[in-house]
C-alpha positions in Angstrom: 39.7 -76.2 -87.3 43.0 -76.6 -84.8 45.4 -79.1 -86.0 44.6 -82.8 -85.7 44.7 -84.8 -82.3 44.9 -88.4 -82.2 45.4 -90.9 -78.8 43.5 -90.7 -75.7 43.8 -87.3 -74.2 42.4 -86.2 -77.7 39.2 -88.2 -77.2 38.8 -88.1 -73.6 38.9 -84.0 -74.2 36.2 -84.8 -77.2 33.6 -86.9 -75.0 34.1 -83.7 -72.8 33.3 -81.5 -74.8 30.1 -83.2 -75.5 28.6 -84.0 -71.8 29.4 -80.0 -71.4 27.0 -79.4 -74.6 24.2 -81.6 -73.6 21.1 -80.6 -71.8 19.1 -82.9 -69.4 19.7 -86.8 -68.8 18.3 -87.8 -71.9 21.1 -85.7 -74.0 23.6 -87.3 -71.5 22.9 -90.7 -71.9 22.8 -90.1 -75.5 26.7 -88.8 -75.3 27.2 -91.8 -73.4 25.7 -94.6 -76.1 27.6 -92.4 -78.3 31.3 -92.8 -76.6 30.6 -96.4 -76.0 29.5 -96.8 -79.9 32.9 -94.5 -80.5 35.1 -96.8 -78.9 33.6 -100.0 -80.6 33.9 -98.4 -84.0 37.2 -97.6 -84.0 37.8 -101.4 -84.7 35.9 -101.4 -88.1 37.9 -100.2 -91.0 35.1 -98.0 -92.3 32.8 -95.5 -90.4 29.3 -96.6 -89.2 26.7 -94.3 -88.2 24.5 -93.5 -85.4 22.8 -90.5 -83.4 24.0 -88.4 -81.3 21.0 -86.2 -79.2 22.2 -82.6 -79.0 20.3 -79.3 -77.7 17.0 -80.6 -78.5 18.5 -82.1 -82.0 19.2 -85.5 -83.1 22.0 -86.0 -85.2 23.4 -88.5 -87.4 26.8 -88.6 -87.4 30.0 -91.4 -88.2 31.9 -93.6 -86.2 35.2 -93.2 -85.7 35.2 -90.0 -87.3 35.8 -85.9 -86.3 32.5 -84.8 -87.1 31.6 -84.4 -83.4 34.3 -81.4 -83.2 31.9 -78.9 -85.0 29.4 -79.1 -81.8 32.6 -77.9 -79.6 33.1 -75.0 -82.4 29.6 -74.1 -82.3 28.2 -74.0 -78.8 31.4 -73.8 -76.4 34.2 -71.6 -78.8 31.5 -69.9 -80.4 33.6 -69.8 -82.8 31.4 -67.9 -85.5 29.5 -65.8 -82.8 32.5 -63.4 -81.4 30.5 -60.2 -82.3 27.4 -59.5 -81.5 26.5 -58.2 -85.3 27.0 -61.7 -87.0 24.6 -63.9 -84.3 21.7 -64.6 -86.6 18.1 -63.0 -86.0 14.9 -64.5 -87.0 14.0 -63.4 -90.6 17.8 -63.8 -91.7 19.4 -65.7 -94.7 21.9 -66.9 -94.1 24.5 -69.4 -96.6 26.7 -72.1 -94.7 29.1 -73.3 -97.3 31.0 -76.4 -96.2 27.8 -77.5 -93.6 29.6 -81.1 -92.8 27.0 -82.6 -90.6 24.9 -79.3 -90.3 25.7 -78.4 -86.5 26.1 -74.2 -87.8 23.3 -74.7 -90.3 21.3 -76.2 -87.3 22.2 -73.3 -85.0 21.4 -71.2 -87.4 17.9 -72.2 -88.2 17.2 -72.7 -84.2 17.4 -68.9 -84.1 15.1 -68.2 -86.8 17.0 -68.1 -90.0 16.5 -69.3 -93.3 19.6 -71.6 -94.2 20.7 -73.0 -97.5 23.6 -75.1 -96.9 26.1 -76.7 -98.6 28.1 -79.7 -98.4 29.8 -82.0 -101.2 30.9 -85.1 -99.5 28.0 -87.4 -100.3 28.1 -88.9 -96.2 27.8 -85.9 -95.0 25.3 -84.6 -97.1 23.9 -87.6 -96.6 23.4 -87.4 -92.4 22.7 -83.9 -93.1 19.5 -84.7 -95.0 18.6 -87.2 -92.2 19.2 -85.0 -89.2 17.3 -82.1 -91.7 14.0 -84.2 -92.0 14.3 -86.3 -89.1 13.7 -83.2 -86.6 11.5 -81.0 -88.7 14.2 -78.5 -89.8 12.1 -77.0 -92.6 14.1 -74.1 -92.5 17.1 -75.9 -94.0 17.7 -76.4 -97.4 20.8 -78.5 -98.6 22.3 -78.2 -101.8 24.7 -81.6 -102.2 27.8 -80.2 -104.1 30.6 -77.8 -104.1 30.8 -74.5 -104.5 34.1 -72.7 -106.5 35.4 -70.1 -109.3 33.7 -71.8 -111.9 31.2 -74.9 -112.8 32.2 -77.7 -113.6 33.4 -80.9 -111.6 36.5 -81.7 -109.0 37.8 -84.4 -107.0 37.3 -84.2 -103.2 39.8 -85.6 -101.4 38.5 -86.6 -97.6 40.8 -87.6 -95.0 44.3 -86.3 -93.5 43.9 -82.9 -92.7 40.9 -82.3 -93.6 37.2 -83.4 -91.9 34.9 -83.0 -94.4 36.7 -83.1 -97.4 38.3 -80.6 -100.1 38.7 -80.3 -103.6 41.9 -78.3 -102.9 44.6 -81.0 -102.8 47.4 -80.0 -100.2 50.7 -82.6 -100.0 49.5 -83.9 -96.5 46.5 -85.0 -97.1 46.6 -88.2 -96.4 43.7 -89.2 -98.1 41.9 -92.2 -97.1 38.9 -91.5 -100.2 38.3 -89.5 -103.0 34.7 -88.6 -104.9 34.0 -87.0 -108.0 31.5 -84.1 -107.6 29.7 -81.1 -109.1 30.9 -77.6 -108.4 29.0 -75.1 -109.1 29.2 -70.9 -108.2 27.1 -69.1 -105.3 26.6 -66.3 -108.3 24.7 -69.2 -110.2 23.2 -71.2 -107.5 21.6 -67.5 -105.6 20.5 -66.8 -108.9 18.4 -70.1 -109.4 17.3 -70.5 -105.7 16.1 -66.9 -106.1 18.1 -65.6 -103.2 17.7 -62.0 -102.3 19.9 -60.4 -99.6 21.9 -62.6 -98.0 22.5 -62.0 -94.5 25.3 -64.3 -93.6 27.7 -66.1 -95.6 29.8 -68.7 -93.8 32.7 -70.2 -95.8 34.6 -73.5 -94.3 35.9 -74.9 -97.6 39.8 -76.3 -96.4 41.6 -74.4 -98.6 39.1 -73.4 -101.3 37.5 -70.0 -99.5 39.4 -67.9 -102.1 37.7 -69.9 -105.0 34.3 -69.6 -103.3 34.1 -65.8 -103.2 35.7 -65.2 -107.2 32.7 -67.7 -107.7 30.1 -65.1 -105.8 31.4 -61.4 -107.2 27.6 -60.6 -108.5 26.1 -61.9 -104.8 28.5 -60.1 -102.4 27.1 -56.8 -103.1 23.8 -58.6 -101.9 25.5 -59.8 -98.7 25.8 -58.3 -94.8 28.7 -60.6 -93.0 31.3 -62.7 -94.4 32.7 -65.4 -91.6 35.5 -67.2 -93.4 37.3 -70.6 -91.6 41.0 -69.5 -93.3 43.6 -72.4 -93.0 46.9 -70.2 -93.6 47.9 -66.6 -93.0 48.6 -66.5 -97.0 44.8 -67.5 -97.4 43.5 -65.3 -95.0 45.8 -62.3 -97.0 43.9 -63.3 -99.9 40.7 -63.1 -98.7 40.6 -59.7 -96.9 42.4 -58.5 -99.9 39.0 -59.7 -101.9 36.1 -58.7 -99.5 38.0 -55.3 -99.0 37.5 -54.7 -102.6 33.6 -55.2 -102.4 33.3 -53.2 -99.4 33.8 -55.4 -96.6 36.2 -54.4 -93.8 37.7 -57.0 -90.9 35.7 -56.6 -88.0 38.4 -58.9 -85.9 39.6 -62.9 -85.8 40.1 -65.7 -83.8 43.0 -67.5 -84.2 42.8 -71.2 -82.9 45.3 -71.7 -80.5 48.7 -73.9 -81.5 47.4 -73.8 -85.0 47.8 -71.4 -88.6 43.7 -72.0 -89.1 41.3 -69.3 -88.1 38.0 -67.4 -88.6 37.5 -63.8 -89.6 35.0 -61.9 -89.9 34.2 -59.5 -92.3 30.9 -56.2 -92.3 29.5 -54.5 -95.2 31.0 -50.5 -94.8 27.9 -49.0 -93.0 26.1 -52.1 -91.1 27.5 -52.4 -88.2 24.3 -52.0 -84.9 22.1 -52.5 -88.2 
């Protein structure tokens, strides 16, 4: 994600953002209850939450918080759709790692795919499950914990510059709370959910992307399309280097403007129109 905003041009170019998203009066008076719900929480010391109606989904989502700048990512950047070969199909699979709220996961499944997602911060994994099951999205299935090199357990550290959380610890951080969680490896968690191909992987781990993938060298050979979130040039070195060596090549990036975080996108040698 770009670099962190605070004060009022921030959130008037946030509730934006969200009127352009939202279809039909009853999605815009639902950004409006939302904005005015915004701008009372930002009083309280700790988040609340409420919904938030958005392209035929209703969310649940904290206040104050940035969990509303996925929906911007999603639907207006399109952030994770810049080539044509990694916009799901129906009959995909495809693996969201670092889901937050679920707005990918929820695009995803919209267009026909099977989703597993994954998100250790227990809130969002949390609103995740409630927007899931409160709308019918039977095609998501959320697995609550962290995903690395090896299993075994970490602290995630939420706040600063990070939205959802990370059990990377970088010196801003900032950190307003930390949780203990379970990490586990894509190689052991495709193995047990009995996942064939995969499709899609998306990785959005703040700082962790490089542990994700050593944690899923027997499941890349198994996998299509690769979209990374990379938060430095030095991590995104890292990566290529890694999915070049299992026979991915770079099919571009998008660099987000003013700011050393980024997606890139990565095809299986050979797939490409396939």
């Amino acid at each position: 994600m770009p670099k962190r905003e605070t004060g009022l041009a921030y959130l008037v170019g946030r509730a934006l953002e969200l009127y352009r998203i939202a279809r039909g009066s009853r999605e815009y008076g639902s950004v409006t209850r939302f904005l005015f719900a915004q701008a009372a929480g930002r009083a309280r010391r700790r988040p609340i939450e409420t919904t938030l109606r958005l392209r035929g989904v209703r969310y649940r989502v904290a206040i104050p918080s940035r969990e509303t700048f996925p929906f911007a990512e999603v639907y207006l950047g399109r952030v994770y759709e810049r080539f044509e070969d990694f916009v799901a199909r129906p009959g995909w699979t495809v693996v969201d790692v670092g889901a937050n709220v679920g707005v990918f996961a929820v695009r995803q499944a919209q267009m026909g795919a099977r989703v597993v997602a994954f998100e250790p911060n227990p809130d969002c994994a949390r609103r995740l499950l409630a927007t899931v099951s409160g709308n019918g999205l039977d095609r998501i299935t959320l697995v609550p914990r962290a995903l690395g090199a090896e299993p075994g357990a970490a602290t995630l550290v939420v706040g600063g510059s990070t939205l959802a959380g990370s059990i990377v610890g970088t010196p801003e951080d900032g950190a307003v709370e930390r949780f203990r969680v379970e990490v586990d490896t894509l190689d052991r968690v495709a193995e047990r959910l009995e996942l064939g191909r995969i499709d899609l992987l998306k990785v959005d781990v703040e700082f962790a992307e490089v542990d994700v993938l050593r944690g899923a060298t027997r499941t890349l050979p198994r996998v299509g399309r690769v979209v990374v979130e990379y938060h430095s040039p030095h991590l995104l070195a890292r990566v290529r280097e890694l999915l070049t060596g299992h026979g991915f090549r770079c099919r571009g990036w998008y660099d987000f403007p003013d700011s050393p975080y980024g997606v890139a996108y990565f095809l299986r040698d050979g797939l490409e129109g396939a």
